[in-house]
HTML snippet that shows the backbone in 3Dmol.js (N, CA, C, O; Angstrom):
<script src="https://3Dmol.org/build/3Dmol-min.js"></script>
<div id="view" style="width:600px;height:400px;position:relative"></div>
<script>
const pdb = `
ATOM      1  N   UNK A   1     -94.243 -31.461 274.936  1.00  0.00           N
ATOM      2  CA  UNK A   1     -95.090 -31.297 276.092  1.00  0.00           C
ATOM      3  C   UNK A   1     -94.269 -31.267 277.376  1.00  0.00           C
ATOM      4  O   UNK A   1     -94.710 -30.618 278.324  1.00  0.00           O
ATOM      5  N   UNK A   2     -93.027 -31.962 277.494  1.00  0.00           N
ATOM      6  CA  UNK A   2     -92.477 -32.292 278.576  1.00  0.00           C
ATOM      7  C   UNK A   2     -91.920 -30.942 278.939  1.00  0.00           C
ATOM      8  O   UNK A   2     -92.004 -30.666 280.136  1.00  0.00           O
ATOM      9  N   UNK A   3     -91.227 -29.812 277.947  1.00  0.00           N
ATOM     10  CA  UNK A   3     -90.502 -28.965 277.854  1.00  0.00           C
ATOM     11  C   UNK A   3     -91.727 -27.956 278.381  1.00  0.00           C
ATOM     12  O   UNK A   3     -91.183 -27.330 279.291  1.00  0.00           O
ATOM     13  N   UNK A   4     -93.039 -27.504 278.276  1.00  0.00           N
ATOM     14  CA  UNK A   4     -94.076 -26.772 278.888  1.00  0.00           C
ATOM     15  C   UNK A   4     -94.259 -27.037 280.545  1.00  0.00           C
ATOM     16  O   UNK A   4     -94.698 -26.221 281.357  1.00  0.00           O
ATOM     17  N   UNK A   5     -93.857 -28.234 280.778  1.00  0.00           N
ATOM     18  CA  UNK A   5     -94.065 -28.826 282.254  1.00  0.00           C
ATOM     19  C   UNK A   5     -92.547 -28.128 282.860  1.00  0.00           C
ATOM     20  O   UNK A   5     -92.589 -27.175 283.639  1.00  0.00           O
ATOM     21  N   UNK A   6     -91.669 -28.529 282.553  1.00  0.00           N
ATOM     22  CA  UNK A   6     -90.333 -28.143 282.867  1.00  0.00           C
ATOM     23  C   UNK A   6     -90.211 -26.835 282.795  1.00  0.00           C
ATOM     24  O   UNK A   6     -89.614 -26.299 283.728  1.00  0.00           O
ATOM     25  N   UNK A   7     -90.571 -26.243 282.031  1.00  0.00           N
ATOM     26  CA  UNK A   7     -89.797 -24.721 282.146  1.00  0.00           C
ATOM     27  C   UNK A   7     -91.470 -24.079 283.337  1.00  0.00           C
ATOM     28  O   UNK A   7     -91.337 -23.080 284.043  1.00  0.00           O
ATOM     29  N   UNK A   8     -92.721 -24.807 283.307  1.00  0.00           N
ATOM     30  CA  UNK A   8     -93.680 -24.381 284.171  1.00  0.00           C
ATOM     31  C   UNK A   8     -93.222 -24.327 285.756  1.00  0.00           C
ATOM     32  O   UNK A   8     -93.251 -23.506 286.672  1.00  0.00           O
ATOM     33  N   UNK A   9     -92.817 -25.582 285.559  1.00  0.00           N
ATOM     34  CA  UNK A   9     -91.390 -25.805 286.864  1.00  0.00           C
ATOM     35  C   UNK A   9     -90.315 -25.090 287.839  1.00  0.00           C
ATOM     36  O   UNK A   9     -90.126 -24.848 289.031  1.00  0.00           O
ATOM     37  N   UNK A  10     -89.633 -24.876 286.349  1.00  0.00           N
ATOM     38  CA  UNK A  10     -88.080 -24.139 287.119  1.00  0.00           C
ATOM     39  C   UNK A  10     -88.998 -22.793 287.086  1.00  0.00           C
ATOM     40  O   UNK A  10     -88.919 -22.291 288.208  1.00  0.00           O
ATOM     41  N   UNK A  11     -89.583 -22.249 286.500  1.00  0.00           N
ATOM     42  CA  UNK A  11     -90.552 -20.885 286.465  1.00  0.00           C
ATOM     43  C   UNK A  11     -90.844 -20.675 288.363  1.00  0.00           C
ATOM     44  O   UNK A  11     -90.521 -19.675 289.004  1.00  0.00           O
ATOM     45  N   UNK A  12     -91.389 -21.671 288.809  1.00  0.00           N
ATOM     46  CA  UNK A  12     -92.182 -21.398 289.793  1.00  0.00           C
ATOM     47  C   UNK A  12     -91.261 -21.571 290.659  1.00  0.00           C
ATOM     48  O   UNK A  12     -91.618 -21.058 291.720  1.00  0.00           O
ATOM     49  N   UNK A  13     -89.651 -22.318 290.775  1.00  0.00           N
ATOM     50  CA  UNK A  13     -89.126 -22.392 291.695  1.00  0.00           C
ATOM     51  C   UNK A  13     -88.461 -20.957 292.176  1.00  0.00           C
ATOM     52  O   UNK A  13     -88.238 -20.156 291.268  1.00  0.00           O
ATOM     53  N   UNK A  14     -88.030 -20.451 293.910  1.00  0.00           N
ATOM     54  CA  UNK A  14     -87.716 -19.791 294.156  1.00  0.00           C
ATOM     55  C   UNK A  14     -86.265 -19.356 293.549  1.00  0.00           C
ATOM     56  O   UNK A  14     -85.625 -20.407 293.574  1.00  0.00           O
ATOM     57  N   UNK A  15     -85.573 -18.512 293.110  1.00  0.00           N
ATOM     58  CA  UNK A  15     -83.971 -18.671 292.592  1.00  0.00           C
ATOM     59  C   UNK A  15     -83.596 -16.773 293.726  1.00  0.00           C
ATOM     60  O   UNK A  15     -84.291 -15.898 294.244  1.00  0.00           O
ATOM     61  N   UNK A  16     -82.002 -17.094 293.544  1.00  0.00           N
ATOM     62  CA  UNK A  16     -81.735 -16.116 294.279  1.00  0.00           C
ATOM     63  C   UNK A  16     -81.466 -15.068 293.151  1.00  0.00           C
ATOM     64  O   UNK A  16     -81.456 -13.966 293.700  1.00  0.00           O
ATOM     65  N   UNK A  17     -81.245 -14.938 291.810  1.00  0.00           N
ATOM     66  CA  UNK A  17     -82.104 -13.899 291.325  1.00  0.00           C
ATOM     67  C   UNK A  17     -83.206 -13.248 291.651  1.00  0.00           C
ATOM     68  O   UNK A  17     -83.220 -12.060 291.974  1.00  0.00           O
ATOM     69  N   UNK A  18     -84.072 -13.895 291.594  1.00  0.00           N
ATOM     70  CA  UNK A  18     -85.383 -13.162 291.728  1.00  0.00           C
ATOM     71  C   UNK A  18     -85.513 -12.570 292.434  1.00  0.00           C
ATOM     72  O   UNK A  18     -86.404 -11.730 292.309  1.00  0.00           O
ATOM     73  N   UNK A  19     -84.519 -12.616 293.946  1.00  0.00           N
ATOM     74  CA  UNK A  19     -84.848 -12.181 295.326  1.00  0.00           C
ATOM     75  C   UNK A  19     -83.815 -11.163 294.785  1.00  0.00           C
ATOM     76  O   UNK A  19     -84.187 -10.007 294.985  1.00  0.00           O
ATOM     77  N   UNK A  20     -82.760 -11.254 294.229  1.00  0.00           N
ATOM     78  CA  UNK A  20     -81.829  -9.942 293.732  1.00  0.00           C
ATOM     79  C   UNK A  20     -82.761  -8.723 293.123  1.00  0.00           C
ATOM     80  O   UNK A  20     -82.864  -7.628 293.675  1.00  0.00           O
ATOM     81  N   UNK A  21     -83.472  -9.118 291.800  1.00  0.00           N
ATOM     82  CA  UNK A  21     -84.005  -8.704 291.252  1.00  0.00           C
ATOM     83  C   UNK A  21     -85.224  -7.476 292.269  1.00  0.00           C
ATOM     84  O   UNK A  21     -85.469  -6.301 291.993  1.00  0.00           O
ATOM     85  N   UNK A  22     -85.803  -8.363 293.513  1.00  0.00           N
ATOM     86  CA  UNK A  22     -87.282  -7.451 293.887  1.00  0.00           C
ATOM     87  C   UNK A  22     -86.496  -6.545 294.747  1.00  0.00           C
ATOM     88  O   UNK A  22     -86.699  -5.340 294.892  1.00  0.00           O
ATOM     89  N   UNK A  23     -85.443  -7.360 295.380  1.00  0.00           N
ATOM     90  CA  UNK A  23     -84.408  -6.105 296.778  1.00  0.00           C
ATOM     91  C   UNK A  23     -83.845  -4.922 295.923  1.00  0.00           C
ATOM     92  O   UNK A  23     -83.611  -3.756 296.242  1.00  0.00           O
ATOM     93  N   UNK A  24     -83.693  -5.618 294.683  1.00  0.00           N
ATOM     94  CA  UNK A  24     -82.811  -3.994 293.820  1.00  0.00           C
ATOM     95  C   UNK A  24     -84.252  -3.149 293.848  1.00  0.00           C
ATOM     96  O   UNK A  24     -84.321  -2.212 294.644  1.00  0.00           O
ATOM     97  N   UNK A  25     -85.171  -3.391 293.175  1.00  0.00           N
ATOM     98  CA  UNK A  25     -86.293  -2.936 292.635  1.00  0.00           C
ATOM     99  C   UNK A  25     -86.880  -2.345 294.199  1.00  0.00           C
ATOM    100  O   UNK A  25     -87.541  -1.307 294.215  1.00  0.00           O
ATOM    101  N   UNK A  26     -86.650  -2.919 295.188  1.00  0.00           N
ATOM    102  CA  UNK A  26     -87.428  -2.681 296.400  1.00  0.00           C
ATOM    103  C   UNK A  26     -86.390  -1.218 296.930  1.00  0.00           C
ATOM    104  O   UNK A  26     -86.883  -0.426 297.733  1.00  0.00           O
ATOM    105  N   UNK A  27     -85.588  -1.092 296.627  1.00  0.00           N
ATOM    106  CA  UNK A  27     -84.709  -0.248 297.145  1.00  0.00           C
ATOM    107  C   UNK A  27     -84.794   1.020 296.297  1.00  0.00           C
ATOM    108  O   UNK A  27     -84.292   2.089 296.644  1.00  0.00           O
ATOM    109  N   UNK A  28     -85.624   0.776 294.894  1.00  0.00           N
ATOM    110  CA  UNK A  28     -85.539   1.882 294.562  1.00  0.00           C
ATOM    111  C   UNK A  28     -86.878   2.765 295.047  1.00  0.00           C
ATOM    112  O   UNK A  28     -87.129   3.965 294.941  1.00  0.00           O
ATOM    113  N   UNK A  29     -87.656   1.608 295.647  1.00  0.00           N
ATOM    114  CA  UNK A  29     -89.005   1.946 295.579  1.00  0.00           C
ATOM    115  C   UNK A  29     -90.086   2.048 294.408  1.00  0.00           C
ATOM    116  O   UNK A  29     -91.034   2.812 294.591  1.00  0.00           O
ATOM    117  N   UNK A  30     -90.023   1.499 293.501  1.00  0.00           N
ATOM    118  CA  UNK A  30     -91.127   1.661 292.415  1.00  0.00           C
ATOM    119  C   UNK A  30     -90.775   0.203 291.848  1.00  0.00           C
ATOM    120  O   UNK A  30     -89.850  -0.392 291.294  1.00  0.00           O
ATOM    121  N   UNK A  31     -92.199  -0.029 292.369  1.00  0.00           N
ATOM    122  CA  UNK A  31     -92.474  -1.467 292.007  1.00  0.00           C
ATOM    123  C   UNK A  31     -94.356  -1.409 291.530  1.00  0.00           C
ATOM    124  O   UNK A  31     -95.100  -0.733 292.242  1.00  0.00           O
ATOM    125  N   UNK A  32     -94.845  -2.054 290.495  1.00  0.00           N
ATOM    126  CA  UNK A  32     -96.171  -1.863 290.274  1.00  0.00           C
ATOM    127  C   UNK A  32     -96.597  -3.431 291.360  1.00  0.00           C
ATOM    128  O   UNK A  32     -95.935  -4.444 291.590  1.00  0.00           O
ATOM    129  N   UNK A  33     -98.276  -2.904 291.912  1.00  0.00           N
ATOM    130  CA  UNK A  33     -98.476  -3.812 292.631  1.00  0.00           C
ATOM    131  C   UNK A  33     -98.425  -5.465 292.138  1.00  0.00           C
ATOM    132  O   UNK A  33     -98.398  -6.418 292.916  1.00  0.00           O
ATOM    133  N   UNK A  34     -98.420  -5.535 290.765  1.00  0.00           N
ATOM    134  CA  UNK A  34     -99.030  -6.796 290.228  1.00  0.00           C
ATOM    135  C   UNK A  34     -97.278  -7.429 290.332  1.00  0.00           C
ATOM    136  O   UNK A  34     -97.043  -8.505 290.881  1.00  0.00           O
ATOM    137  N   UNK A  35     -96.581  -6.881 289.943  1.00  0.00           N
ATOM    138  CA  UNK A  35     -95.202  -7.198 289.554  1.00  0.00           C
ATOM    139  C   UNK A  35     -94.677  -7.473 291.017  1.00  0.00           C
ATOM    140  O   UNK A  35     -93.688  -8.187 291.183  1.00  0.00           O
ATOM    141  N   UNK A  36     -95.429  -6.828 292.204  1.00  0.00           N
ATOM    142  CA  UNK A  36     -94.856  -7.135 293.616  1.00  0.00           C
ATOM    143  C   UNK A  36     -94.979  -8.965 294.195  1.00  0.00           C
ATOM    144  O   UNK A  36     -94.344  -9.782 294.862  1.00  0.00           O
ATOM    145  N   UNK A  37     -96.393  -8.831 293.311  1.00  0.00           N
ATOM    146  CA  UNK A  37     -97.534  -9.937 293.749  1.00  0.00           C
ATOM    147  C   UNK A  37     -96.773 -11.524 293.037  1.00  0.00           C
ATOM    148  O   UNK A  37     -96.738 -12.698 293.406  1.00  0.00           O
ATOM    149  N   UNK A  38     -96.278 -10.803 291.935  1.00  0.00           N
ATOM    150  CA  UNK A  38     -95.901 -11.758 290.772  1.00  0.00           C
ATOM    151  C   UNK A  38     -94.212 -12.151 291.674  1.00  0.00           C
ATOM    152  O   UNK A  38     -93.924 -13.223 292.207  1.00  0.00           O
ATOM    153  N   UNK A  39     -93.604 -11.275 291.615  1.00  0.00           N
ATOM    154  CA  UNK A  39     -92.328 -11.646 292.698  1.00  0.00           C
ATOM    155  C   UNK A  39     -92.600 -12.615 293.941  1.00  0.00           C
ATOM    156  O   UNK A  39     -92.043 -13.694 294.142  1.00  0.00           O
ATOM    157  N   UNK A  40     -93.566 -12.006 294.725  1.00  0.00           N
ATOM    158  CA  UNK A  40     -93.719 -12.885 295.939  1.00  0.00           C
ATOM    159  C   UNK A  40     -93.798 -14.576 295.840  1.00  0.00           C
ATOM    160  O   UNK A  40     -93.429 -15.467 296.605  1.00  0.00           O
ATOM    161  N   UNK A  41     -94.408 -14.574 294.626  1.00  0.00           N
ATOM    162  CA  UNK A  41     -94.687 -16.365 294.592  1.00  0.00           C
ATOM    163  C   UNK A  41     -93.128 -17.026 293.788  1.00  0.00           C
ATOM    164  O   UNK A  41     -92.989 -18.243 293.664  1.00  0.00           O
ATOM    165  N   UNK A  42     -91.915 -15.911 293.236  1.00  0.00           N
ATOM    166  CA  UNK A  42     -90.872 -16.521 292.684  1.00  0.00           C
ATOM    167  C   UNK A  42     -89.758 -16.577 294.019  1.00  0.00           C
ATOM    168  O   UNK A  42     -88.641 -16.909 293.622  1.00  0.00           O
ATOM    169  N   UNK A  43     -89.813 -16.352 295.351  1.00  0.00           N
ATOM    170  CA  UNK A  43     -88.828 -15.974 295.952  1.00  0.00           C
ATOM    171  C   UNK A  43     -88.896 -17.365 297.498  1.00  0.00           C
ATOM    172  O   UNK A  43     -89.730 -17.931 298.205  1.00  0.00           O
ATOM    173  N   UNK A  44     -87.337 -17.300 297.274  1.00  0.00           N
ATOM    174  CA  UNK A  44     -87.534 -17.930 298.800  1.00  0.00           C
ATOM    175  C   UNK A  44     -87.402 -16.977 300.084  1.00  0.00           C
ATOM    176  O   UNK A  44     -86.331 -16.426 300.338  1.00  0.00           O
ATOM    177  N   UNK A  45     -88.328 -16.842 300.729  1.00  0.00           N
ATOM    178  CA  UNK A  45     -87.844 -15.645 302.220  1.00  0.00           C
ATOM    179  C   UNK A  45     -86.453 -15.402 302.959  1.00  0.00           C
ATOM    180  O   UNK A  45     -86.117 -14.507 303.735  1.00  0.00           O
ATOM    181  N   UNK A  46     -85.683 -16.622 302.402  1.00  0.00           N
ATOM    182  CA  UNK A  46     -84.641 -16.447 303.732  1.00  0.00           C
ATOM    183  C   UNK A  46     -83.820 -16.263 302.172  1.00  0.00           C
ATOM    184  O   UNK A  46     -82.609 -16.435 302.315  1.00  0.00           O
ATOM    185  N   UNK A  47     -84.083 -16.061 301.235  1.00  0.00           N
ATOM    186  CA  UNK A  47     -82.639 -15.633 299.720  1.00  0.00           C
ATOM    187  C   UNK A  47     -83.372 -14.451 299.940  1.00  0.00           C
ATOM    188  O   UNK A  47     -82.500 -13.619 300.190  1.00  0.00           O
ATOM    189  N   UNK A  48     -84.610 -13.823 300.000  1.00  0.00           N
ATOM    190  CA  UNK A  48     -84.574 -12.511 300.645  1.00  0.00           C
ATOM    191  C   UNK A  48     -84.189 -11.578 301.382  1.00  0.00           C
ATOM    192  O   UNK A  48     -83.828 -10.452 301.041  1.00  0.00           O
ATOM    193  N   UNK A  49     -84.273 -12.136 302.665  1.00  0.00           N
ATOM    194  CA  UNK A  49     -83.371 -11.625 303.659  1.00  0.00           C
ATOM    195  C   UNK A  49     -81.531 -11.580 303.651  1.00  0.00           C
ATOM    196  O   UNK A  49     -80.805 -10.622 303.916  1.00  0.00           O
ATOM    197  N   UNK A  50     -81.200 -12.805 303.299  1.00  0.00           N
ATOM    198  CA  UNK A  50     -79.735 -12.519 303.069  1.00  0.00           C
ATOM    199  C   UNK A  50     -79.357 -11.474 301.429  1.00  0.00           C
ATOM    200  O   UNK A  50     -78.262 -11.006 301.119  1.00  0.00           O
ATOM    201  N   UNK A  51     -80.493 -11.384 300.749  1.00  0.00           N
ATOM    202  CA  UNK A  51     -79.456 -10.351 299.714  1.00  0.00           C
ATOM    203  C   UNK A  51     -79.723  -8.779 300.242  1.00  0.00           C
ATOM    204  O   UNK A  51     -79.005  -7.782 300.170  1.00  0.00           O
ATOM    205  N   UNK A  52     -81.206  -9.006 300.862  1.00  0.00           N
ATOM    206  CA  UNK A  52     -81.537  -7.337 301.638  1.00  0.00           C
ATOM    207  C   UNK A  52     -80.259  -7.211 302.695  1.00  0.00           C
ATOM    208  O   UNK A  52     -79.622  -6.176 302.893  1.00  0.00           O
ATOM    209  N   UNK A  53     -80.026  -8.518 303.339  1.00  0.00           N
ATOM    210  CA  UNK A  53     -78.530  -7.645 304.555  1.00  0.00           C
ATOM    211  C   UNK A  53     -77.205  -7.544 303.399  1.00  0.00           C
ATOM    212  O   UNK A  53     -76.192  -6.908 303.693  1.00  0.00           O
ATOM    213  N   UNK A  54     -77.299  -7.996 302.540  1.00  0.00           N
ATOM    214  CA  UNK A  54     -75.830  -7.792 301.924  1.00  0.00           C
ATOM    215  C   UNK A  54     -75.984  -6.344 300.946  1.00  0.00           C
ATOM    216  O   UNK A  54     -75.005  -5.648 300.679  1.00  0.00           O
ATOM    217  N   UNK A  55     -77.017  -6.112 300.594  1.00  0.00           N
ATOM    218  CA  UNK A  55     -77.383  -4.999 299.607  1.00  0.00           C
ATOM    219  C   UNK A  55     -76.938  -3.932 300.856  1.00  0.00           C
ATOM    220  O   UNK A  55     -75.954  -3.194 300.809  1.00  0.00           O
ATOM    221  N   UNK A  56     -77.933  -4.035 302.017  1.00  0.00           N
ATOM    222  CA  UNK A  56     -77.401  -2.863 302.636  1.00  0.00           C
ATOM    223  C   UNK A  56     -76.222  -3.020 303.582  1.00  0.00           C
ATOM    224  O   UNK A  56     -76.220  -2.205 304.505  1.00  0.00           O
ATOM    225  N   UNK A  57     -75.441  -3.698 303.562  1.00  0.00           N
ATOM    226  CA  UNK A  57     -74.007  -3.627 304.349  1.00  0.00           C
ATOM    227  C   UNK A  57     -73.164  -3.202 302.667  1.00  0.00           C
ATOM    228  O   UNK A  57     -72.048  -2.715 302.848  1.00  0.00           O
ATOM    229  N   UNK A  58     -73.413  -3.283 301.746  1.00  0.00           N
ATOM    230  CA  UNK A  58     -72.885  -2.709 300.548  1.00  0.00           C
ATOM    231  C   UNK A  58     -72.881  -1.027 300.375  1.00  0.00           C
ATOM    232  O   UNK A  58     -71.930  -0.267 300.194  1.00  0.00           O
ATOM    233  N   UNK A  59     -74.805  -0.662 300.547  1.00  0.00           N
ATOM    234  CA  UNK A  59     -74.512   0.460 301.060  1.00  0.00           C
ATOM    235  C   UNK A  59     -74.087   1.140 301.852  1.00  0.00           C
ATOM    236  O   UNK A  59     -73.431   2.141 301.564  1.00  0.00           O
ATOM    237  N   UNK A  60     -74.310   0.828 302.871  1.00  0.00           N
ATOM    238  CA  UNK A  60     -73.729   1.770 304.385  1.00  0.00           C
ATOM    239  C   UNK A  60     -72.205   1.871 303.934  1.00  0.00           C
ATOM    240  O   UNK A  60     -71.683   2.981 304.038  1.00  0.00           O
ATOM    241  N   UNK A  61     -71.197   0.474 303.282  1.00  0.00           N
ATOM    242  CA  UNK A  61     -70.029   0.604 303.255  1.00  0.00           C
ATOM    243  C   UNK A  61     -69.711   1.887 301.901  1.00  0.00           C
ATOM    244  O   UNK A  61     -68.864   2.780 301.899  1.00  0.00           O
ATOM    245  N   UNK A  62     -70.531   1.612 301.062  1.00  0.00           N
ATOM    246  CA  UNK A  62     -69.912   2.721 299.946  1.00  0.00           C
ATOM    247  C   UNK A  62     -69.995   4.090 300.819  1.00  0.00           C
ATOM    248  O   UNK A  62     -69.156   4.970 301.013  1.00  0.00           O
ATOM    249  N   UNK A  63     -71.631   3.892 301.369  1.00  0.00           N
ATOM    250  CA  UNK A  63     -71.844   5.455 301.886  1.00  0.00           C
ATOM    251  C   UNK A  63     -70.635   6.142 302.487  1.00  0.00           C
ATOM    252  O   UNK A  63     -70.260   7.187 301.955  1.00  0.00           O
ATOM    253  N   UNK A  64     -69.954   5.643 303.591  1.00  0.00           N
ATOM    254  CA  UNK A  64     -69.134   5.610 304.238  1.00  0.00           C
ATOM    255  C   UNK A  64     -67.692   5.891 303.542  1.00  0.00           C
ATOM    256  O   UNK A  64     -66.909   6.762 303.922  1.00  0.00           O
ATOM    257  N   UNK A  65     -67.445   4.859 302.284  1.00  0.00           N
ATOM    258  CA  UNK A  65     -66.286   5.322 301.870  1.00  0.00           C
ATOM    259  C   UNK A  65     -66.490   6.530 300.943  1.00  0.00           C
ATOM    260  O   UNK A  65     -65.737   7.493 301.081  1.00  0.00           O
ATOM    261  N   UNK A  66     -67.231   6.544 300.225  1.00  0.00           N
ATOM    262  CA  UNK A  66     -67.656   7.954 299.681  1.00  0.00           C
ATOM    263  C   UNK A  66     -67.393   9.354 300.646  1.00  0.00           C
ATOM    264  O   UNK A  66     -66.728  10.344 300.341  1.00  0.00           O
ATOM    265  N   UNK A  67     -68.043   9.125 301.740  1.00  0.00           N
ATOM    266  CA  UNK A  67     -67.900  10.325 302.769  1.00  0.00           C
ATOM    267  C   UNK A  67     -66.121  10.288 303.289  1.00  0.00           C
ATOM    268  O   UNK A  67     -65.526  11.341 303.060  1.00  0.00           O
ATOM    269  N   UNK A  68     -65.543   9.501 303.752  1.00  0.00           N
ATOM    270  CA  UNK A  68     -63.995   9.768 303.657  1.00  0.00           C
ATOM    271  C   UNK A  68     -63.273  10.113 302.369  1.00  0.00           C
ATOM    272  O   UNK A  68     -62.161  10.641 302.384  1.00  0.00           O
ATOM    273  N   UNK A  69     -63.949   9.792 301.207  1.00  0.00           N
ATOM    274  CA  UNK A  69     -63.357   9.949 300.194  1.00  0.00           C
ATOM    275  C   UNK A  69     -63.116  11.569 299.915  1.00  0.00           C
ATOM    276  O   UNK A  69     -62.289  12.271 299.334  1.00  0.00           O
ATOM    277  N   UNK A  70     -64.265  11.726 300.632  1.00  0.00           N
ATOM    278  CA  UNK A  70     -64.982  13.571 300.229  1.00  0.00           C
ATOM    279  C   UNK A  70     -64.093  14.572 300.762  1.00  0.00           C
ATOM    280  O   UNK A  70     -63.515  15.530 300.249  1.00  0.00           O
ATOM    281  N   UNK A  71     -64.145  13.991 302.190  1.00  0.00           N
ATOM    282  CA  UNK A  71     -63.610  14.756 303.555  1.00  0.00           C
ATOM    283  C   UNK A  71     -61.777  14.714 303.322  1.00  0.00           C
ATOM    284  O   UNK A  71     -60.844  15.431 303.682  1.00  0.00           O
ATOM    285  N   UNK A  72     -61.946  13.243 302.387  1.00  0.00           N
ATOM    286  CA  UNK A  72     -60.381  13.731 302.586  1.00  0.00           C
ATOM    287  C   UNK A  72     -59.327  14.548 301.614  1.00  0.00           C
ATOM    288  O   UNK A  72     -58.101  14.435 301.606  1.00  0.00           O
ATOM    289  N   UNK A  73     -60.074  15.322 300.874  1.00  0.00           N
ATOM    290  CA  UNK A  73     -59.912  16.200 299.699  1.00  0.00           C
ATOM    291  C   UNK A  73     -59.717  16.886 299.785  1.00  0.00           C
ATOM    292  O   UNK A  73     -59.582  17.618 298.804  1.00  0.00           O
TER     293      UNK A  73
END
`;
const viewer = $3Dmol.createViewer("view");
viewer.addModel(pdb, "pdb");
viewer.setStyle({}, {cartoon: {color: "spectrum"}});
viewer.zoomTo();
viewer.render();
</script>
Protein backbone atom coordinates (compact mmCIF):
# COMPACT_ATOMS: atom_id res chain seq x y z
CA UNK A 1 0.00 0.00 0.00
CA UNK A 2 2.77 2.32 0.96
CA UNK A 3 4.44 1.81 -2.57
CA UNK A 4 0.73 3.12 -4.36
CA UNK A 5 1.04 6.31 -2.06
CA UNK A 6 4.72 6.86 -3.01
CA UNK A 7 4.94 6.41 -6.51
CA UNK A 8 1.12 8.57 -6.36
CA UNK A 9 3.62 11.07 -4.93
CA UNK A 10 6.78 11.36 -6.85
CA UNK A 11 4.03 11.04 -9.92
CA UNK A 12 2.57 14.36 -9.01
CA UNK A 13 5.76 16.09 -8.14
CA UNK A 14 7.04 18.71 -10.65
CA UNK A 15 10.62 17.13 -12.21
CA UNK A 16 12.70 18.95 -14.81
CA UNK A 17 12.04 16.20 -17.21
CA UNK A 18 8.72 16.76 -17.63
CA UNK A 19 9.31 20.40 -18.37
CA UNK A 20 12.07 18.91 -20.97
CA UNK A 21 9.71 16.60 -22.21
CA UNK A 22 6.44 19.42 -22.97
CA UNK A 23 9.29 22.33 -24.33
CA UNK A 24 10.60 19.50 -26.79
CA UNK A 25 7.00 18.51 -27.64
CA UNK A 26 5.99 22.32 -27.50
CA UNK A 27 8.52 23.17 -30.09
CA UNK A 28 7.42 20.80 -32.34
CA UNK A 29 4.00 21.92 -32.02
CA UNK A 30 1.80 18.80 -31.81
CA UNK A 31 0.70 18.18 -28.62
CA UNK A 32 -3.01 16.53 -28.04
CA UNK A 33 -5.06 18.79 -25.72
CA UNK A 34 -5.45 16.17 -22.90
CA UNK A 35 -1.63 15.36 -22.88
CA UNK A 36 -1.14 19.40 -22.66
CA UNK A 37 -3.57 19.39 -19.63
CA UNK A 38 -1.90 16.22 -18.20
CA UNK A 39 1.72 18.05 -18.46
CA UNK A 40 0.55 21.22 -16.86
CA UNK A 41 -0.17 19.62 -13.43
CA UNK A 42 3.57 17.60 -13.75
CA UNK A 43 5.68 20.84 -14.21
CA UNK A 44 7.23 23.48 -12.16
CA UNK A 45 6.86 27.08 -14.13
CA UNK A 46 10.17 28.43 -13.49
CA UNK A 47 11.95 24.44 -14.78
CA UNK A 48 9.80 25.67 -17.65
CA UNK A 49 11.03 28.71 -18.40
CA UNK A 50 14.70 27.94 -17.87
CA UNK A 51 14.68 24.77 -20.30
CA UNK A 52 12.43 26.99 -22.97
CA UNK A 53 15.55 29.78 -22.69
CA UNK A 54 18.16 27.07 -22.98
CA UNK A 55 16.30 25.03 -25.81
CA UNK A 56 16.21 28.22 -27.69
CA UNK A 57 19.72 29.77 -27.09
CA UNK A 58 20.62 26.02 -28.39
CA UNK A 59 18.76 26.83 -31.36
CA UNK A 60 19.55 30.23 -32.47
CA UNK A 61 23.29 28.90 -31.72
CA UNK A 62 23.11 25.77 -34.09
CA UNK A 63 21.03 27.98 -36.49
CA UNK A 64 23.80 30.26 -36.69
CA UNK A 65 26.57 27.79 -36.83
CA UNK A 66 24.91 25.86 -39.50
CA UNK A 67 24.59 29.14 -41.59
CA UNK A 68 28.55 29.86 -41.30
CA UNK A 69 29.05 26.41 -41.81
CA UNK A 70 27.13 26.78 -45.26
CA UNK A 71 28.52 30.15 -46.30
CA UNK A 72 31.78 29.01 -45.63
CA UNK A 73 31.94 26.32 -48.35
Amino acid sequence: MTHKVEDAHRAAQPSVWHSIKMVAWSFLGIRSKSAYQDDLSKVNPMHVLVVALVGVLLLVVGLISLVNWVVAK
